[in-house]
Z-matrix of the N, CA and C atoms (Angstrom, degrees):
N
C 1 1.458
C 2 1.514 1 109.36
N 3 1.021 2 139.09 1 133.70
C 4 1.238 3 173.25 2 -67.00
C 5 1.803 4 129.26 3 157.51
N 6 1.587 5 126.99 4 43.00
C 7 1.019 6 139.39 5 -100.49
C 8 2.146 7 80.02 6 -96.85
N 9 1.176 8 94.24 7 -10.08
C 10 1.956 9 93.91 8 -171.86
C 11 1.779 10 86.26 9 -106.58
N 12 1.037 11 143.24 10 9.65
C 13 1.746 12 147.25 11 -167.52
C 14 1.862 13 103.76 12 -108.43
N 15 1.549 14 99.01 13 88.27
C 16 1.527 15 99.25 14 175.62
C 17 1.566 16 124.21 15 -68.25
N 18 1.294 17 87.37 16 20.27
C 19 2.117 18 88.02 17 164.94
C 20 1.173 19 89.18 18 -126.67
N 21 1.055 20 148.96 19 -39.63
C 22 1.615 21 133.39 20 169.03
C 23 1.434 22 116.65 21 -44.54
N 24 1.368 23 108.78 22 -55.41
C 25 1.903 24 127.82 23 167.64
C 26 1.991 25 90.25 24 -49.17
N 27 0.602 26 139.12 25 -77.67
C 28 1.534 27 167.75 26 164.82
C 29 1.792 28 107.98 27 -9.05
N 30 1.204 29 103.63 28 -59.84
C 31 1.533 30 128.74 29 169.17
C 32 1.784 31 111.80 30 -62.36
N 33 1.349 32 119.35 31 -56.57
C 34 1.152 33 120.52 32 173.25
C 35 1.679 34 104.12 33 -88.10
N 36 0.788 35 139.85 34 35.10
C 37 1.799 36 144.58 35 156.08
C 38 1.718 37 93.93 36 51.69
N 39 1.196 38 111.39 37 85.37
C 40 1.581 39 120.56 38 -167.02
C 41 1.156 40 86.93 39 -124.90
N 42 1.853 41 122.21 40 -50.29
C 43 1.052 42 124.31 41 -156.84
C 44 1.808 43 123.82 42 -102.56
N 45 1.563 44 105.29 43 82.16
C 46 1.795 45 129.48 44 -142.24
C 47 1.904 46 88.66 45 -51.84
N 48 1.442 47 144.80 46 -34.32
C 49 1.410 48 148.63 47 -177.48
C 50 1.777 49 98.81 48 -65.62
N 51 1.247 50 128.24 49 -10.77
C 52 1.329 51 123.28 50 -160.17
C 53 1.586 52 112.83 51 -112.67
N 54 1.477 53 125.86 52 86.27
C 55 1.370 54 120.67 53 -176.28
C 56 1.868 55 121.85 54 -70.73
N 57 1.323 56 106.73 55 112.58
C 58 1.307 57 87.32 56 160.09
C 59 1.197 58 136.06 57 -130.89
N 60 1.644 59 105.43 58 164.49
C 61 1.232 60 125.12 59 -131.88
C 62 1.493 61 96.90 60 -79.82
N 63 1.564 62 118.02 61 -167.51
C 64 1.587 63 99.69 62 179.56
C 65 1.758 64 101.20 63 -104.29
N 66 1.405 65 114.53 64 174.19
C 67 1.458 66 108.81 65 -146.02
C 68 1.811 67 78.15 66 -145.52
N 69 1.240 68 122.23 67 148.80
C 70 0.976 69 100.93 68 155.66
C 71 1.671 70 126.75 69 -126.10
N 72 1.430 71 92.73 70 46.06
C 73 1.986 72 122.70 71 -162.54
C 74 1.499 73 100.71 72 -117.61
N 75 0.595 74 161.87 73 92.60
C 76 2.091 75 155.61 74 162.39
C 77 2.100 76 95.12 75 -35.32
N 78 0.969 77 96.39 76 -48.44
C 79 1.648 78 89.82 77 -177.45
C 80 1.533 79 125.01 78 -60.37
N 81 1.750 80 112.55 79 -18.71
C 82 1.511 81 127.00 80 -153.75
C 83 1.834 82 98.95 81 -129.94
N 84 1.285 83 114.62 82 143.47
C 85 1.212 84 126.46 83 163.77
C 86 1.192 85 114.87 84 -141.88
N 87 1.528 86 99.67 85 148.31
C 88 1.647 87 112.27 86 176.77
C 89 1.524 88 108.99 87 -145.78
N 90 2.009 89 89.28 88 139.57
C 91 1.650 90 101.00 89 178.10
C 92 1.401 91 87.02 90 -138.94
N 93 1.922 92 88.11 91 176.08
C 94 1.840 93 93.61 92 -161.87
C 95 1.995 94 91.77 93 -78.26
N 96 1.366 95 107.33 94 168.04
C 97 2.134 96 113.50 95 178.22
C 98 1.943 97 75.94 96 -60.83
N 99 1.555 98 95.53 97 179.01
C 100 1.211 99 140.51 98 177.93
C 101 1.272 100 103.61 99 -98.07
N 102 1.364 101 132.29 100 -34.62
C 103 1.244 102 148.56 101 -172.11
C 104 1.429 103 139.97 102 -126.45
N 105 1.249 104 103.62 103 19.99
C 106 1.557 105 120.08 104 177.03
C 107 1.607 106 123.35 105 26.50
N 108 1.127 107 132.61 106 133.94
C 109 1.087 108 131.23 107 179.32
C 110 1.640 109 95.51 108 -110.39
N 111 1.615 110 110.36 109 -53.94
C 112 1.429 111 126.84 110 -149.44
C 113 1.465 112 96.78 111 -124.38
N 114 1.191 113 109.22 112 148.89
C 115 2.325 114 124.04 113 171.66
C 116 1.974 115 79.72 114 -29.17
N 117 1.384 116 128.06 115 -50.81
C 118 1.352 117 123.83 116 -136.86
C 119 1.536 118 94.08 117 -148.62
N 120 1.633 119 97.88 118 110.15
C 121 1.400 120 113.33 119 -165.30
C 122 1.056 121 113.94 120 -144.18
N 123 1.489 122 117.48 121 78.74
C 124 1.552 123 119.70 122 169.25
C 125 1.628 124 141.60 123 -91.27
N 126 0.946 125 114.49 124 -173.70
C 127 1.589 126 104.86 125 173.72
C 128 1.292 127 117.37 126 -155.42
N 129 1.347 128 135.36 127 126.40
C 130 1.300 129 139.12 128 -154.71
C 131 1.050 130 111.58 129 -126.41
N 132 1.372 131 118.24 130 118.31
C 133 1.688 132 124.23 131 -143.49
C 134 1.824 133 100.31 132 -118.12
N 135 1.310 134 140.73 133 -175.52
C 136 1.639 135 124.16 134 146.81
C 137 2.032 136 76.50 135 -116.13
N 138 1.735 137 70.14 136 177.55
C 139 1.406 138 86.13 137 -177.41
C 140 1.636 139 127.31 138 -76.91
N 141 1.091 140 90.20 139 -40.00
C 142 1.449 141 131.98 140 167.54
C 143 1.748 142 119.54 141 -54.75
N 144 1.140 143 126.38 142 103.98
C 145 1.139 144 121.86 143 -121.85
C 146 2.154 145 76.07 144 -96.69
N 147 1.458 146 99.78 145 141.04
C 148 1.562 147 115.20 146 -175.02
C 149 1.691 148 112.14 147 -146.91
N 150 1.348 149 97.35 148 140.60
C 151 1.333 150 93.36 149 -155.23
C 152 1.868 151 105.74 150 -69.90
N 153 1.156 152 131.41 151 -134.23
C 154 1.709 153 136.39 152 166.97
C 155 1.458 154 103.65 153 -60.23
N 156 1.257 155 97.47 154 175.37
C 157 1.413 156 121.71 155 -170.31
C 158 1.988 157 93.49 156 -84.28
N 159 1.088 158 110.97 157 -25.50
C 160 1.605 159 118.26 158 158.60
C 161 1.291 160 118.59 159 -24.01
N 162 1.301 161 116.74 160 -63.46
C 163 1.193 162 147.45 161 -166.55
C 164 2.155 163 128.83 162 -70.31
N 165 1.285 164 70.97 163 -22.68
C 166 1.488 165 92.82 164 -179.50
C 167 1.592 166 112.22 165 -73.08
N 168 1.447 167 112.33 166 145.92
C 169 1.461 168 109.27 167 -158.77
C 170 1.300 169 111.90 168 -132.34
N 171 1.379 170 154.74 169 -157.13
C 172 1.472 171 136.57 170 166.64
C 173 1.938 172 107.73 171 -74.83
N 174 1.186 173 103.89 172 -28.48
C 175 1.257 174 104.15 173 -168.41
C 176 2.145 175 103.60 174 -68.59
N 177 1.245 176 82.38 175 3.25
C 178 1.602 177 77.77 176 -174.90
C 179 1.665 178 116.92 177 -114.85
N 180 1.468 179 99.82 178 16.75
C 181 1.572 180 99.57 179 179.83
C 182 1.190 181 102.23 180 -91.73
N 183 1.323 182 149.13 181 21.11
C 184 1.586 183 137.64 182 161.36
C 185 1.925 184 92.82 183 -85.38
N 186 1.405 185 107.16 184 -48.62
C 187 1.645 186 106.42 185 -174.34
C 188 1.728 187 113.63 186 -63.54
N 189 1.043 188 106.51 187 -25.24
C 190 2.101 189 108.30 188 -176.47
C 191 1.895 190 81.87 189 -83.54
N 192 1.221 191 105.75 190 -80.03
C 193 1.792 192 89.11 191 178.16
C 194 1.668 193 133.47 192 9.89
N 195 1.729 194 99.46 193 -88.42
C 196 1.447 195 140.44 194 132.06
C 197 1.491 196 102.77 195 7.38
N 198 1.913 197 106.62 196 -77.68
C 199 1.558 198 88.38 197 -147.61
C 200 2.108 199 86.79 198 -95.48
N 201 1.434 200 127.80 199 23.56
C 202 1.373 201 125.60 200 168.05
C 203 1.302 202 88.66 201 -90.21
N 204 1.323 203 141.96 202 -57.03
C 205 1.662 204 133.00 203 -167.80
C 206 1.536 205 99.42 204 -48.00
N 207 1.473 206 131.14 205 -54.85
C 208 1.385 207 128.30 206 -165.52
C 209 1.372 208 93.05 207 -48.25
N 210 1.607 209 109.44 208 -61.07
C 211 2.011 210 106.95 209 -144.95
C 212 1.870 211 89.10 210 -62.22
N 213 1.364 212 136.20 211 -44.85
C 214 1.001 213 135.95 212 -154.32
C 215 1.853 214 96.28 213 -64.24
N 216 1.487 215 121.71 214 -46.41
C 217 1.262 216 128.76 215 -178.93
C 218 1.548 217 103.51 216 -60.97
N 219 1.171 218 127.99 217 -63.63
C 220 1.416 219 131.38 218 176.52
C 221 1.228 220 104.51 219 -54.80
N 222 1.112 221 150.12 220 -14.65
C 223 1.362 222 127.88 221 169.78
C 224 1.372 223 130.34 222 -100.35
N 225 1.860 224 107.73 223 -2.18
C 226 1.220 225 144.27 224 -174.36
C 227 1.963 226 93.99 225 -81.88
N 228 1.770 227 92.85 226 -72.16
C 229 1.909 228 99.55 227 -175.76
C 230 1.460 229 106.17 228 -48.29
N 231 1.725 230 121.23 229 -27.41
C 232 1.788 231 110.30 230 174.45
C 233 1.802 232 116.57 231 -83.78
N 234 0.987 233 105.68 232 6.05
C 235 1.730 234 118.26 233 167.90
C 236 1.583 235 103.53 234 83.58
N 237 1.271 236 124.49 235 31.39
C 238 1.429 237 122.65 236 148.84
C 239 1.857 238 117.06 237 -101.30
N 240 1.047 239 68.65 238 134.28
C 241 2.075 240 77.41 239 -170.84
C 242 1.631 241 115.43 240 -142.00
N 243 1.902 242 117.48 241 23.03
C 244 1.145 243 119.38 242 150.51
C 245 1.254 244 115.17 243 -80.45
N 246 1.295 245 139.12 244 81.58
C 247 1.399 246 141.27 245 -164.22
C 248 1.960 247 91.97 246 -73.48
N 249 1.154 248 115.67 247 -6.36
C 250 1.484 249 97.06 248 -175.38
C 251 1.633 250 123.05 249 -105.85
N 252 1.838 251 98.93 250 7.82
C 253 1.198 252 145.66 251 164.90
C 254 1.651 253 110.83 252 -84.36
N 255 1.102 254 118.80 253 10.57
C 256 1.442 255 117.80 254 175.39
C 257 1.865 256 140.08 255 -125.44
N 258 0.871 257 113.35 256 126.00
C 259 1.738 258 123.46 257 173.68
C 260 1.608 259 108.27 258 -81.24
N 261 1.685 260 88.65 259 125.25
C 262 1.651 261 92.49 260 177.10
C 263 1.826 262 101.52 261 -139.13
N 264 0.994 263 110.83 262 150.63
C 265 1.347 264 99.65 263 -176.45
C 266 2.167 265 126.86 264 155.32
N 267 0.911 266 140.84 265 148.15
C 268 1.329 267 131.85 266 -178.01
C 269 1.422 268 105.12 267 -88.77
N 270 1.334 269 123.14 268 169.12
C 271 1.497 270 144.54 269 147.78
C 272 1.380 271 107.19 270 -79.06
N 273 1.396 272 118.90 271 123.35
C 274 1.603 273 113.22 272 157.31
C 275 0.912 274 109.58 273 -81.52
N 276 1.747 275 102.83 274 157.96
C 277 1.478 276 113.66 275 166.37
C 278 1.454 277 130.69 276 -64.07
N 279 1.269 278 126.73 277 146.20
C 280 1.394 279 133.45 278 12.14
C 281 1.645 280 118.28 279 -69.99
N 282 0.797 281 128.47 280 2.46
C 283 1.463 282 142.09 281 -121.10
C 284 1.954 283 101.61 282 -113.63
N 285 1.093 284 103.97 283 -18.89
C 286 1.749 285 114.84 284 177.06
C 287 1.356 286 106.96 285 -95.99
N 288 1.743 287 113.89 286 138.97
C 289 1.155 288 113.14 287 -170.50
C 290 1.210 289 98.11 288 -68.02
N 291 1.708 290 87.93 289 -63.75
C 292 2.469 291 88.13 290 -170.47
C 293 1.371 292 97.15 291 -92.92
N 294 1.711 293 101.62 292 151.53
C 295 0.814 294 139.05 293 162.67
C 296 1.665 295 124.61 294 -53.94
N 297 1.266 296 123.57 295 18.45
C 298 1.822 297 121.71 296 -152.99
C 299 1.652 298 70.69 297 -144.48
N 300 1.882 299 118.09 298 122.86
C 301 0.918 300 126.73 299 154.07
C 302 1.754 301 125.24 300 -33.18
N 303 0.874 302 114.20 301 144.01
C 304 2.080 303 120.22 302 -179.89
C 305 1.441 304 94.24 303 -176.44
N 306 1.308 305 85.36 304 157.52
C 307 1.652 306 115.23 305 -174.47
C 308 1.640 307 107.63 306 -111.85
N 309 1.259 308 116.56 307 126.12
C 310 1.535 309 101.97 308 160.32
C 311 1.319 310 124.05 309 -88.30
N 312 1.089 311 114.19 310 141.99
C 313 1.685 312 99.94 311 166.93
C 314 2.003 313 104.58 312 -133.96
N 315 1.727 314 86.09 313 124.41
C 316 1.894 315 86.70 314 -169.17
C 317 1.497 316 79.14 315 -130.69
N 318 1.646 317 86.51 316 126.99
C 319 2.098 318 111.68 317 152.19
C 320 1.389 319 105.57 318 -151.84
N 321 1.607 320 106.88 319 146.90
C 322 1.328 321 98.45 320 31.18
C 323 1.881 322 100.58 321 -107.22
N 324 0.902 323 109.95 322 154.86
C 325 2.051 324 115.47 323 -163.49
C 326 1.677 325 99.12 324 -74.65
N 327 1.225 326 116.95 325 6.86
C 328 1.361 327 108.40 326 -165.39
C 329 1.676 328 96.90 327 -118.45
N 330 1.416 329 114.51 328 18.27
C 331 1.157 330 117.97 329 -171.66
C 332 1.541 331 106.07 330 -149.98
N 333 1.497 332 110.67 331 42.39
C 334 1.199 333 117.05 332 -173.04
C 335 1.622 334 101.94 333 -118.79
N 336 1.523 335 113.35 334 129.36
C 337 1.270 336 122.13 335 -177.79
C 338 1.826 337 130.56 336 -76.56
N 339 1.402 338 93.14 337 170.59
C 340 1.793 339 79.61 338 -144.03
C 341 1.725 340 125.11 339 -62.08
N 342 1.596 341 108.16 340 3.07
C 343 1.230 342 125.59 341 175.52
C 344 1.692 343 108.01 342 -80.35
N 345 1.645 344 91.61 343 -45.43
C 346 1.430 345 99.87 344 -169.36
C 347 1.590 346 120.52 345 -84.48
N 348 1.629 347 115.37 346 -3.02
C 349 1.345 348 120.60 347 156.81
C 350 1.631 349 112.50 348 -77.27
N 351 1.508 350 103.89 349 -24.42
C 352 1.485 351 80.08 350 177.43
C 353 2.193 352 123.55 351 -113.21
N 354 1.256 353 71.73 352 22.57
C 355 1.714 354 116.25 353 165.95
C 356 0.961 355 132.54 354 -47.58
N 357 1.517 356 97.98 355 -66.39
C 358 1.247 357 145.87 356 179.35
C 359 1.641 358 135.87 357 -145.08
N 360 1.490 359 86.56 358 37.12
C 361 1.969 360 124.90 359 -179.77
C 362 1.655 361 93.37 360 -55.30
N 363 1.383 362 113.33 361 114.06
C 364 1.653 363 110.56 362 165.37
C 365 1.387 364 126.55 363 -53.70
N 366 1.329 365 119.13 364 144.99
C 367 1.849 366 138.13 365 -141.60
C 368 1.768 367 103.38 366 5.96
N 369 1.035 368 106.89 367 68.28
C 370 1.729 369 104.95 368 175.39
C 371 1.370 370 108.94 369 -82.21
N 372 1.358 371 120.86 370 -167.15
C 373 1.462 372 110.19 371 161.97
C 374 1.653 373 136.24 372 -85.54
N 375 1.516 374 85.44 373 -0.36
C 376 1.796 375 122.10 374 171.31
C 377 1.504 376 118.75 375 -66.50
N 378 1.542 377 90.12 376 -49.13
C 379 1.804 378 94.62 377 -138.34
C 380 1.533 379 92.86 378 -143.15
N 381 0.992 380 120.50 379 119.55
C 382 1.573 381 125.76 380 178.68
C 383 1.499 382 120.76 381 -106.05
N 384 1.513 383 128.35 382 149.44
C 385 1.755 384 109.79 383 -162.24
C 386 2.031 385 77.05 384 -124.82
């Protein structure tokens, strides 16, 4: 835990402006961005405070898995269910605000504006899926 890390604050419900959504992981949470890219713009955090998507190693593809089932479920309980209508994926560094691994997940991706296609442009040098 990470006591200056507003997804850590975020993760343990520190932060009373921050709704989250239901999860069905104890390790993983998800609330909608602050800043929308897409109609449906989430972010799927663990609780457990982890540094960039940098950082991530083979031992960690059951947990990125994990937190793609959440965004795919959370975007299912808000009544989107073209899953082939969707962006999932991190920002590399330098390029991520916080530092605490999260996933975005924006749909539907075919309705993403022209900042936010290149935002979140698939495997760019930005943003990795």
């Amino acid at each position: 835990y990470d006591g200056k890390c507003v997804f850590c604050r975020i993760a343990r419900r520190e932060e009373p402006g921050t709704e989250l959504l239901s999860c069905e992981y104890e390790d993983l949470v998800c609330f909608r961005d602050r800043k929308p890219g897409a109609p449906h713009h989430y972010l799927v955090v663990p609780v457990r405070h982890m540094g960039n998507c940098r950082t991530l190693r083979t031992e960690h593809v059951p947990l990125v898995k994990r937190m793609m089932e959440v965004g795919k479920a959370v975007l299912q309980k808000n009544n989107f269910s073209d899953l082939n209508d969707v962006r999932m994926g991190f920002h590399w560094p330098p390029f991520c605000s916080i530092s605490h691994l999260h996933l975005h997940v924006l749909a539907p991706a075919s309705q993403l504006g022209f900042l936010s296609r290149l935002y979140y442009r698939i495997n760019s040098y930005w943003f990795i899926t």
